[in-house]
C-alpha positions, -999 to +999 in steps of 0.1 A: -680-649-274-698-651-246-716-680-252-688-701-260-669-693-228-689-670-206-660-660-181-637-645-208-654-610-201-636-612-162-604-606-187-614-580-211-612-547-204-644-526-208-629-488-203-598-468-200-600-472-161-601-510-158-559-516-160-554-487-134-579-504-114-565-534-115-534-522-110-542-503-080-565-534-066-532-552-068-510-532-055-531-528-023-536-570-019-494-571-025-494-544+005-513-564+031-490-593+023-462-572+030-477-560+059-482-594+074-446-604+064-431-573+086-456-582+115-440-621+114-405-608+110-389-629+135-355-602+137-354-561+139-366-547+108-339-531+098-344-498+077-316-484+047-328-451+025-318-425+004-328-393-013-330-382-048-342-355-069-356-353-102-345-327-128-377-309-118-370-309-081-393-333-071-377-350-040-382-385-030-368-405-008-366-443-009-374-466+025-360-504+024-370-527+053-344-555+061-355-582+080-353-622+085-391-638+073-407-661+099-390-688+080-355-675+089-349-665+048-328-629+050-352-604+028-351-567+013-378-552+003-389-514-007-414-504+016-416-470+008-410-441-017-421-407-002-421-373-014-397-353+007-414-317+010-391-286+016-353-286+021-333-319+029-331-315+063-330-340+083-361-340+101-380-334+064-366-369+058-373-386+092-412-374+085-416-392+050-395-422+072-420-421+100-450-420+075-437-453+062-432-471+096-466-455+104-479-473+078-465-503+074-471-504+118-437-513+124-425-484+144-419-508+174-399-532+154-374-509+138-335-518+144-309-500+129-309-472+107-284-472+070-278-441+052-252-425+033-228-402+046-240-370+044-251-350+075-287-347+075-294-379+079-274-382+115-304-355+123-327-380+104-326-407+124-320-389+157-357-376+149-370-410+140-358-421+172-370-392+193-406-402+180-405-441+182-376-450+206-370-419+233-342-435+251-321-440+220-294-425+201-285-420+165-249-426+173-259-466+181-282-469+157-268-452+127-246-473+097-230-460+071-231-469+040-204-491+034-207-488-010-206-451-005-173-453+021-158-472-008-171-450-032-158-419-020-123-436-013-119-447-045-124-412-058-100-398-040-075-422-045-079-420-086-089-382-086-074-365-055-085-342-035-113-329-057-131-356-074-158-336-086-134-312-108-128-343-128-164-348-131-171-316-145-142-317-169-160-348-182-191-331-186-178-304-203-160-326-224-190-340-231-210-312-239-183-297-265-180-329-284-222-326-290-217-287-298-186-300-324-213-327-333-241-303-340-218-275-359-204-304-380-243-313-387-251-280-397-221-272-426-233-304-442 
């Protein structure tokens, strides 16, 4: 093989290591491109994120940067994806937030902050703000999620005033048609 085309061994694999490698190798050249992106952002980099924990209470927390390119083209991109150690409080969050904005360097270019509505993340990105922008407050630079305003709306318009009873009746609707399911399995 290697005599009739001598390059063909840049493409095979030789161990178990070689795809994480590349993988890794690529990930980090996709990073620096990013990184020069954010740096040529020609608007506020604009930052929307989220929490969310796995069934074996593994927390993460997601970190989108919103931004216009230096050619004026409107782009999202997910910049980060941090493990959030210790409770959800809000300045747990704002230090997996800071650690992206660290590393991406864009701590100087960061605009508005967009976040659901629960309360820890008005503490959020009133800490994130104490750390890169002093002078500023979380009440001017703080959005809402506007999905998650509609969201909870709609719930309460179709379910009342305690949406998540409804939810748990379908789960435990759920749960007793598998247990019929299972019994049914069993007698035959």
């Amino acid at each position: 093989m290697k005599l009739l085309n001598p390059s063909i061994f840049e493409y095979i694999y030789t161990s178990g290591k070689s795809i994480r490698s590349f993988i890794i190798k690529e990930f980090h050249q996709r990073r620096l491109g990013v990184i020069d992106e954010l740096q040529s952002a020609r608007s506020k980099i604009h930052l929307s994120f989220d929490l969310w924990s796995s069934p074996n209470a593994l927390s993460l927390c997601g970190v989108v940067a919103h931004y216009l390119t230096a050619d004026l083209q409107s782009r999202a991109i997910l910049i980060g994806l941090k493990r959030v150690k210790g409770a959800h409080t809000g300045e747990n969050i704002a230090e997996a937030i800071l650690q992206v904005t660290n590393e991406f360097g864009i701590a100087d270019k960061v605009g508005y902050f967009q976040a659901d509505n629960a309360g820890n993340n008005d503490t959020c990105v009133q800490a994130i703000l104490d750390e890169i922008a002093p002078f500023s407050s979380a009440a001017h630079r703080r959005l809402r999620c506007y999905g998650h305003v509609i969201n909870l709306a709609a719930k309460a318009f179709l379910f009342g005033h305690n949406p998540d009873a409804f939810e748990l009746e379908i789960e435990n609707l759920e749960k007793l048609k598998l247990e019929i399911r299972h019994e049914r399995e069993l007698l035959a």
